[in-house]
N, CA, C and O atoms as CSV, one atom per row, in Angstrom:
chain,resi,resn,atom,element,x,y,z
A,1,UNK,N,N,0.833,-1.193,0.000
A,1,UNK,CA,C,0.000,0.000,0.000
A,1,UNK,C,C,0.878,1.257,0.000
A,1,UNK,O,O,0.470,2.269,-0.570
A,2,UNK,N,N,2.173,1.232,0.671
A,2,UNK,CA,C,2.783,2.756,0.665
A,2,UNK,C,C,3.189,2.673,-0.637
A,2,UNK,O,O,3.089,3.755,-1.217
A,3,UNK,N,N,3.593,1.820,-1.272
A,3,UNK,CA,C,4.283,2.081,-2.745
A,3,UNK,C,C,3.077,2.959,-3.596
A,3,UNK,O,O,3.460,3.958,-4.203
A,4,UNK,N,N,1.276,2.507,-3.655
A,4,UNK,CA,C,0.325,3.152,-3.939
A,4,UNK,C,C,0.273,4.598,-3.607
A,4,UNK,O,O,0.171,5.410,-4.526
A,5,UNK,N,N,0.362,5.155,-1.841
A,5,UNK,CA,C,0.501,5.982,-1.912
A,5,UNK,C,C,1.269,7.178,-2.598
A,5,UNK,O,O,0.875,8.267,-3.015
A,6,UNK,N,N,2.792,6.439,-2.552
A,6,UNK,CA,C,4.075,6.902,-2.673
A,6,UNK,C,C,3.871,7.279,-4.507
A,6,UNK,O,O,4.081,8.458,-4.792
A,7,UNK,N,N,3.586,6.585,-5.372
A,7,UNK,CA,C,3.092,7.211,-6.741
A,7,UNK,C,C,1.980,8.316,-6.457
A,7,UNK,O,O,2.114,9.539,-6.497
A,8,UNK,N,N,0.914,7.607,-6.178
A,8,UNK,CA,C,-0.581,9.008,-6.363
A,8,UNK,C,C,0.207,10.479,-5.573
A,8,UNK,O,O,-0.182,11.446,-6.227
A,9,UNK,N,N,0.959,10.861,-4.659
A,9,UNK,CA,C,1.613,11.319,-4.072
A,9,UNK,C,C,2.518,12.549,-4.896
A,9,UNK,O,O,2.423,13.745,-5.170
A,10,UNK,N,N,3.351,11.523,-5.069
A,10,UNK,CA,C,4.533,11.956,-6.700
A,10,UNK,C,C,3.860,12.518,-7.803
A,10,UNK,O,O,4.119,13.634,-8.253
A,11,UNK,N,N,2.846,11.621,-8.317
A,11,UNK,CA,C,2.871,11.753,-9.574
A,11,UNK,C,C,1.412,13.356,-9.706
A,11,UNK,O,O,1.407,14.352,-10.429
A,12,UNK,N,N,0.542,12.934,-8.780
A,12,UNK,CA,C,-0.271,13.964,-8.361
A,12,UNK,C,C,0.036,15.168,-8.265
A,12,UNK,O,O,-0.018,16.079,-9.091
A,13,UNK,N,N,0.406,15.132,-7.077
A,13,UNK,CA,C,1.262,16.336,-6.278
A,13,UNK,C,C,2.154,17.089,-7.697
A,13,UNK,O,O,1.855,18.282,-7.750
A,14,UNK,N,N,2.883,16.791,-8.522
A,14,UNK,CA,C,3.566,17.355,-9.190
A,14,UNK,C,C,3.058,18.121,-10.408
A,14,UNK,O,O,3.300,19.225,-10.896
A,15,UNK,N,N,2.085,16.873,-10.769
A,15,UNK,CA,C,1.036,17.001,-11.788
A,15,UNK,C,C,0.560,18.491,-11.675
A,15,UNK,O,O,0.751,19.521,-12.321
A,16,UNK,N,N,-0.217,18.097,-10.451
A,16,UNK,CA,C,-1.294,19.733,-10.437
A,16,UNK,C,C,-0.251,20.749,-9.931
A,16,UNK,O,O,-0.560,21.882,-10.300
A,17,UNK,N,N,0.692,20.720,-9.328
A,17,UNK,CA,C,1.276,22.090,-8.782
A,17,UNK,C,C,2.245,22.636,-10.017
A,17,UNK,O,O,2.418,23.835,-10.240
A,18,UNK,N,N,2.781,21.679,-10.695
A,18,UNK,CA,C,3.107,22.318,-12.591
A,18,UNK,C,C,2.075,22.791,-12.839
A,18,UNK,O,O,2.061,24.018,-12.940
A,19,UNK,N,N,1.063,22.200,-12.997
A,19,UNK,CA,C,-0.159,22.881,-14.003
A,19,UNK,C,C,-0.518,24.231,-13.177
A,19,UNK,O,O,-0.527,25.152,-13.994
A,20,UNK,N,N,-0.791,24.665,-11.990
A,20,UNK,CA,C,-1.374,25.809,-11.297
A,20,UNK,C,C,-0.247,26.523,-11.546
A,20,UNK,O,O,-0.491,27.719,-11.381
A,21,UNK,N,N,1.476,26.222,-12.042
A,21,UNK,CA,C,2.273,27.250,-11.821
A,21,UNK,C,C,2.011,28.062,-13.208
A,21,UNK,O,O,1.998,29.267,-13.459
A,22,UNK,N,N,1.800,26.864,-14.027
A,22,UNK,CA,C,2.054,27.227,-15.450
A,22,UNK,C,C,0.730,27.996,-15.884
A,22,UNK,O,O,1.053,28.886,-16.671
A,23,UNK,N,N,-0.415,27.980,-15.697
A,23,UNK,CA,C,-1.328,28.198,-15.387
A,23,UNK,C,C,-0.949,29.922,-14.784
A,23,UNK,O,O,-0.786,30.887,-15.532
A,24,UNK,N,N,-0.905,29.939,-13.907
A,24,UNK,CA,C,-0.425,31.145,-13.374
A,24,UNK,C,C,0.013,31.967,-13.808
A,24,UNK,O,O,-0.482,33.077,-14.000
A,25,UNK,N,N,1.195,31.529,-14.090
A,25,UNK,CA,C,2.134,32.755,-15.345
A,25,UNK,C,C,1.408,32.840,-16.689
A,25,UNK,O,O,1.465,33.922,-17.273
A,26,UNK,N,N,0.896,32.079,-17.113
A,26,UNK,CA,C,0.021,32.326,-18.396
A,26,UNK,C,C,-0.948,33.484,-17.587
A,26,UNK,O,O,-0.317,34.541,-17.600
A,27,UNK,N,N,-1.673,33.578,-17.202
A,27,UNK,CA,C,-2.497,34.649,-16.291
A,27,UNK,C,C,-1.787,36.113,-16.227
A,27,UNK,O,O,-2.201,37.248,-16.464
A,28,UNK,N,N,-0.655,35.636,-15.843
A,28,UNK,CA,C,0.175,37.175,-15.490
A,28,UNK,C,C,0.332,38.033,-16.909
A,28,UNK,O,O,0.102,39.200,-17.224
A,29,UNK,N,N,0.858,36.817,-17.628
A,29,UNK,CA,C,1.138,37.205,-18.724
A,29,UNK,C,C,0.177,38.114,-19.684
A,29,UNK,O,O,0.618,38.998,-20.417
A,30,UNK,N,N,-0.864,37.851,-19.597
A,30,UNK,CA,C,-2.546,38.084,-19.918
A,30,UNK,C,C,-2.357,39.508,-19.119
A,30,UNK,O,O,-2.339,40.442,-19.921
A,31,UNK,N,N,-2.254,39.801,-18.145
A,31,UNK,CA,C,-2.590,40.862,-17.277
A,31,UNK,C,C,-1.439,41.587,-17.516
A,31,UNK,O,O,-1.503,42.808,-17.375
A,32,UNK,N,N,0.092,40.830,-18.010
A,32,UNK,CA,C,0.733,42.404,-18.673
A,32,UNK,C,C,0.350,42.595,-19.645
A,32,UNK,O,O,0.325,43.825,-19.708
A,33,UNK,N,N,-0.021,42.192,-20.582
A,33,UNK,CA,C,-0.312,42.486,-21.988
A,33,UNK,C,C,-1.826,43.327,-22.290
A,33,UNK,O,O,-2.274,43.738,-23.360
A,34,UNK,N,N,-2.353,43.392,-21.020
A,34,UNK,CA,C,-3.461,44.222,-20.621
A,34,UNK,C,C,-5.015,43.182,-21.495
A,34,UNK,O,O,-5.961,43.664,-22.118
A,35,UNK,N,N,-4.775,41.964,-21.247
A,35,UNK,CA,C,-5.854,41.259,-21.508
A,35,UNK,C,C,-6.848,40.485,-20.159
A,35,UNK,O,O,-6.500,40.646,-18.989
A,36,UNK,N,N,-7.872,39.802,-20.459
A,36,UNK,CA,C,-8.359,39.705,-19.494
A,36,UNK,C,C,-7.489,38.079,-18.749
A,36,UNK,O,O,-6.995,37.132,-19.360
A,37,UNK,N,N,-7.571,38.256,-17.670
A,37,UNK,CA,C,-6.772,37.036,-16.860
A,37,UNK,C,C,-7.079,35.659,-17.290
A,37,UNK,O,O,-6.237,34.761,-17.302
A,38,UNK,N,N,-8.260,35.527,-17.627
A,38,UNK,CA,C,-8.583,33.994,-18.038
A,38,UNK,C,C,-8.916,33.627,-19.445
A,38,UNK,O,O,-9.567,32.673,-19.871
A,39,UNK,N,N,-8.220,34.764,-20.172
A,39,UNK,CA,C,-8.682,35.040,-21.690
A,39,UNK,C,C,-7.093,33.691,-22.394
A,39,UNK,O,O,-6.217,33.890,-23.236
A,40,UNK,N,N,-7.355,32.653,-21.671
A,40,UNK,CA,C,-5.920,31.616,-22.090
A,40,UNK,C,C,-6.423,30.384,-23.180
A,40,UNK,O,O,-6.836,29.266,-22.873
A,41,UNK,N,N,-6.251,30.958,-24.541
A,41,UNK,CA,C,-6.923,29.811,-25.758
A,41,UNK,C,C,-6.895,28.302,-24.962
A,41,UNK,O,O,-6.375,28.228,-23.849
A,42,UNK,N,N,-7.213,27.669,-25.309
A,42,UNK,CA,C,-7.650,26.259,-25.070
A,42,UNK,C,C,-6.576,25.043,-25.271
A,42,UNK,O,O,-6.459,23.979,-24.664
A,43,UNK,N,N,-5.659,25.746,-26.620
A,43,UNK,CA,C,-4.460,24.901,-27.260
A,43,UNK,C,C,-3.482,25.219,-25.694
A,43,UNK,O,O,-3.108,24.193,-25.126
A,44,UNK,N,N,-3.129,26.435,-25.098
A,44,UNK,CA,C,-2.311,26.491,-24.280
A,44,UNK,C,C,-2.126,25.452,-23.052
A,44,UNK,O,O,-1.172,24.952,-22.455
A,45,UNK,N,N,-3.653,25.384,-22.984
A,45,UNK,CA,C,-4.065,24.575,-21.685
A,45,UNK,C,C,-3.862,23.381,-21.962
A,45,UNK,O,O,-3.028,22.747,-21.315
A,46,UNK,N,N,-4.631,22.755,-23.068
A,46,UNK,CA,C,-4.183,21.677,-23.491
A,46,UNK,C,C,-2.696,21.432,-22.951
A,46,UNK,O,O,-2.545,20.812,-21.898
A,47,UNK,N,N,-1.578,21.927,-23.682
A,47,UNK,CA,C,-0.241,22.337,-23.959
A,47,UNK,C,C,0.460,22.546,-22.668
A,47,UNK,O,O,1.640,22.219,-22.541
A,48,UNK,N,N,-0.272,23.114,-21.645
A,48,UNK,CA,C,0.225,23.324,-20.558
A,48,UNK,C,C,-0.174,21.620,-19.235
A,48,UNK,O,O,0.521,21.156,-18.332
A,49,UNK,N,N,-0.894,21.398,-19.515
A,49,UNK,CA,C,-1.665,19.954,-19.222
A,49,UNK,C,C,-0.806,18.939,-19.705
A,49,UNK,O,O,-0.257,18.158,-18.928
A,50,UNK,N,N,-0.633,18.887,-21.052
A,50,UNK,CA,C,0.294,17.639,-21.356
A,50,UNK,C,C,2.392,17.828,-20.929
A,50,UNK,O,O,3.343,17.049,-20.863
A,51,UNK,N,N,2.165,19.375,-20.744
A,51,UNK,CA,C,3.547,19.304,-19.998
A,51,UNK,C,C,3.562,19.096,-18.564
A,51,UNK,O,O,4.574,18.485,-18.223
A,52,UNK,N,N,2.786,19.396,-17.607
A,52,UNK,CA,C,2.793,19.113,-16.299
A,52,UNK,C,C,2.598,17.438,-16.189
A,52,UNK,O,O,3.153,16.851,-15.260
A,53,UNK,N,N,2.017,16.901,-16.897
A,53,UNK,CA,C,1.478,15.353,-16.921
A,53,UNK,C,C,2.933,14.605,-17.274
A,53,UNK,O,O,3.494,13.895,-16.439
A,54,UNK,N,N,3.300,14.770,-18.171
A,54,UNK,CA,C,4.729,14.610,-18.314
A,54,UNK,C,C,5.986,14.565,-17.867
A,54,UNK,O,O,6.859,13.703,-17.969
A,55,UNK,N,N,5.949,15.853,-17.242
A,55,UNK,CA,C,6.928,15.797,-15.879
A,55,UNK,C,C,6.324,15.132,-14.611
A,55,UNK,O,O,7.135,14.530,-13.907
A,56,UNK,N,N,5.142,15.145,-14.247
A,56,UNK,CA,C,4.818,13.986,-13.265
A,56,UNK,C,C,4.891,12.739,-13.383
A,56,UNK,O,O,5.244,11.903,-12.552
A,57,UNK,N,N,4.379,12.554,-14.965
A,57,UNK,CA,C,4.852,10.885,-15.008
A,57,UNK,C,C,6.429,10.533,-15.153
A,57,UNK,O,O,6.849,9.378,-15.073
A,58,UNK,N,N,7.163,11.541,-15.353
A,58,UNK,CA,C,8.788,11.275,-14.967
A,58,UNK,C,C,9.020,11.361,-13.761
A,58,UNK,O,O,9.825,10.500,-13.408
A,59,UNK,N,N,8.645,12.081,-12.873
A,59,UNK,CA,C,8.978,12.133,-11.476
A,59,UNK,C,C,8.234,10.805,-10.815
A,59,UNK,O,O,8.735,10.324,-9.798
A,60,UNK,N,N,6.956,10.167,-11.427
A,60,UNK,CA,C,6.139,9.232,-10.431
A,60,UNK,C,C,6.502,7.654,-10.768
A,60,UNK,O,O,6.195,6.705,-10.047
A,61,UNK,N,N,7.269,7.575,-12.102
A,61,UNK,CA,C,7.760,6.327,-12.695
A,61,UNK,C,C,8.560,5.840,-11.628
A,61,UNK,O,O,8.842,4.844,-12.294
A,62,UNK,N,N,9.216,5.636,-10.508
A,62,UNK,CA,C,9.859,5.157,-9.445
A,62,UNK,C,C,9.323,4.260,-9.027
A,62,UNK,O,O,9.557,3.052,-8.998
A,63,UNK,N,N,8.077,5.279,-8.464
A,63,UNK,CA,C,7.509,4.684,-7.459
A,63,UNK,C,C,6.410,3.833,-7.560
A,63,UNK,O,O,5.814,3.248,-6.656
A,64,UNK,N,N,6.119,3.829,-9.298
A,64,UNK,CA,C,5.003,3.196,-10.030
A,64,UNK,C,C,5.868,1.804,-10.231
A,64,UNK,O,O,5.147,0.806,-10.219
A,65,UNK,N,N,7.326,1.539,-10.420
A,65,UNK,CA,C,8.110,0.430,-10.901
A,65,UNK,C,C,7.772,-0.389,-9.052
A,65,UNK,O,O,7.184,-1.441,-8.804
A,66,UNK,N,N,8.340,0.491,-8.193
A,66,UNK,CA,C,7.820,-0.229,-6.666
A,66,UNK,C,C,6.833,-0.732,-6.544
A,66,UNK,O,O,6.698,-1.867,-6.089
A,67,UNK,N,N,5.615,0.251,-7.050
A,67,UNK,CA,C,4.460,-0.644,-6.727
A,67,UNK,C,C,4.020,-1.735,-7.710
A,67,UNK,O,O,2.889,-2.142,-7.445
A,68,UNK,N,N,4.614,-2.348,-8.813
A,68,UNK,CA,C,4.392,-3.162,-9.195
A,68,UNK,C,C,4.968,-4.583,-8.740
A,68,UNK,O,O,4.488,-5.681,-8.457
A,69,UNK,N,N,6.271,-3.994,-8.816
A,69,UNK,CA,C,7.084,-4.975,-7.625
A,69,UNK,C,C,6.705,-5.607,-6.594
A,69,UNK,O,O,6.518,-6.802,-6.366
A,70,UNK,N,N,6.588,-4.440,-5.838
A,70,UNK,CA,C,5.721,-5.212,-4.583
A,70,UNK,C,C,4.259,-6.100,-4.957
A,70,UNK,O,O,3.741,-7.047,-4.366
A,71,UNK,N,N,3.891,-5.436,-6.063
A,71,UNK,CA,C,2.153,-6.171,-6.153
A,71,UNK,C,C,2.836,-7.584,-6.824
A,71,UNK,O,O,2.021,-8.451,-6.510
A,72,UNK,N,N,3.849,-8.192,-7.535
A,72,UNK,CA,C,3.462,-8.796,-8.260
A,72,UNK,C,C,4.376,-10.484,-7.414
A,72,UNK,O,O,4.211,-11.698,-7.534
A,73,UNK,N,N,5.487,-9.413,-6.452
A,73,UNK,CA,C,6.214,-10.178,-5.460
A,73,UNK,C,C,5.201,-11.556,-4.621
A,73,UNK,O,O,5.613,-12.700,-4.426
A,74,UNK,N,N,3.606,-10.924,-4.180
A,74,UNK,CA,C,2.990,-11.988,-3.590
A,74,UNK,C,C,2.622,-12.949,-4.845
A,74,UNK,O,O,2.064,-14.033,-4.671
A,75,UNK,N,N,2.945,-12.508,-5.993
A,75,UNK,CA,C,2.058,-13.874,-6.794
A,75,UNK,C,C,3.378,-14.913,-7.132
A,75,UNK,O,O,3.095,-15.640,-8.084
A,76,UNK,N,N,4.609,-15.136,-6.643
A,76,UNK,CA,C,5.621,-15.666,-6.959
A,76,UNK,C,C,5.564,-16.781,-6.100
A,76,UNK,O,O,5.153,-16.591,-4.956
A,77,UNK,N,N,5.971,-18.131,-6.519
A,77,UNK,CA,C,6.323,-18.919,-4.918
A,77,UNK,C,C,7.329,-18.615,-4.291
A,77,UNK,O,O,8.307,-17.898,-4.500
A,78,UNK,N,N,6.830,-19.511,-3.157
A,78,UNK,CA,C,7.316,-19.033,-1.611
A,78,UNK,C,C,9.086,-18.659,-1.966
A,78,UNK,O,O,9.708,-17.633,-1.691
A,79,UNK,N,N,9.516,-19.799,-2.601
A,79,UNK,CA,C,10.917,-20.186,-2.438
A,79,UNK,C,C,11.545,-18.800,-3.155
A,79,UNK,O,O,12.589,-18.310,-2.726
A,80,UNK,N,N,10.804,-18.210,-4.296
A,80,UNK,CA,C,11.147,-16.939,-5.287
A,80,UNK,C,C,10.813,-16.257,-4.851
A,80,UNK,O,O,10.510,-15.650,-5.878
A,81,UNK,N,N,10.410,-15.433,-3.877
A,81,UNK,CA,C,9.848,-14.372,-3.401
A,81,UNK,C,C,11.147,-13.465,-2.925
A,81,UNK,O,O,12.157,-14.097,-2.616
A,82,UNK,N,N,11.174,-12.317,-2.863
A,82,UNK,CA,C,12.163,-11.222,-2.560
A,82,UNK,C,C,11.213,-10.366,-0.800
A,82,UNK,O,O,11.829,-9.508,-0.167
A,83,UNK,N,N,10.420,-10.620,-0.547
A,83,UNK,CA,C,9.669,-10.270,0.480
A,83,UNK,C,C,9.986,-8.719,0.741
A,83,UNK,O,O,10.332,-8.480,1.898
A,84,UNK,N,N,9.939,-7.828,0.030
A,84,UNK,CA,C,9.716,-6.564,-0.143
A,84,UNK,C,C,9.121,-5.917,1.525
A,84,UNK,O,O,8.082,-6.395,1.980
A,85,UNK,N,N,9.869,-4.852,2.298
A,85,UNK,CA,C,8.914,-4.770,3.013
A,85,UNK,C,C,8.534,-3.544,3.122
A,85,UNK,O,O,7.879,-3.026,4.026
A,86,UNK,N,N,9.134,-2.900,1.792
A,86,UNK,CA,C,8.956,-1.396,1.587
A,86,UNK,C,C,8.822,-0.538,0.580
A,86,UNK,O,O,7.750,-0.934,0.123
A,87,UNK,N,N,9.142,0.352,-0.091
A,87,UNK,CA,C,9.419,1.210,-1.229
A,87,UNK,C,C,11.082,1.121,-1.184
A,87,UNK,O,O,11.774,0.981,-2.192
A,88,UNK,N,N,11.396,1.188,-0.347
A,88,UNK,CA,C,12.667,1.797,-0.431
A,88,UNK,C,C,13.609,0.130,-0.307
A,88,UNK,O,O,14.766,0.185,-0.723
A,89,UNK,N,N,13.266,-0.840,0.073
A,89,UNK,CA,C,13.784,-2.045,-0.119
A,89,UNK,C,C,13.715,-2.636,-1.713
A,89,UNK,O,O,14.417,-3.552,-2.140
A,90,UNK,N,N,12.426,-1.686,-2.684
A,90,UNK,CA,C,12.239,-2.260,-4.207
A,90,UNK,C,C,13.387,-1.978,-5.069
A,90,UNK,O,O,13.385,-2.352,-6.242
């Protein structure tokens, strides 16, 4: 279960706080250029969405390789098993 957390965590967490930064400065940007703040075409967002997603799924790939590990460690026999008892043991 922490390996679960330990991705949604990573990959989340990074996800949305790129997107609100990027997001943001697109805003500012709008407000120097003397336009309205949320006047941000649709392609940007898009654009700004598939770059934050991107860098989260690079930052959350770790901990996504752990949690498979660990999930896939109980389906092995006894004798093959690596008995994982952590993230940081994967």
């Amino acid at each position: 279960v922490s390996a679960a957390y330990l991705r949604q965590w990573l990959y989340g967490s990074c996800r949305i706080g790129i997107y609100a930064y990027l997001l943001e400065n697109a805003q500012n940007a709008n407000i120097a250029a003397g336009l309205e703040k949320n006047a941000i075409p649709l392609s940007s967002k898009m654009l700004m969405g598939l770059t934050s997603g991107g860098i989260g799924s690079f930052i959350g790939t770790p901990s996504e390789l752990a949690l498979v590990r660990m999930s896939n460690d109980k389906k092995l026999p006894v004798d093959q098993r690596r008995n994982y008892n952590g993230v940081g043991n994967c």
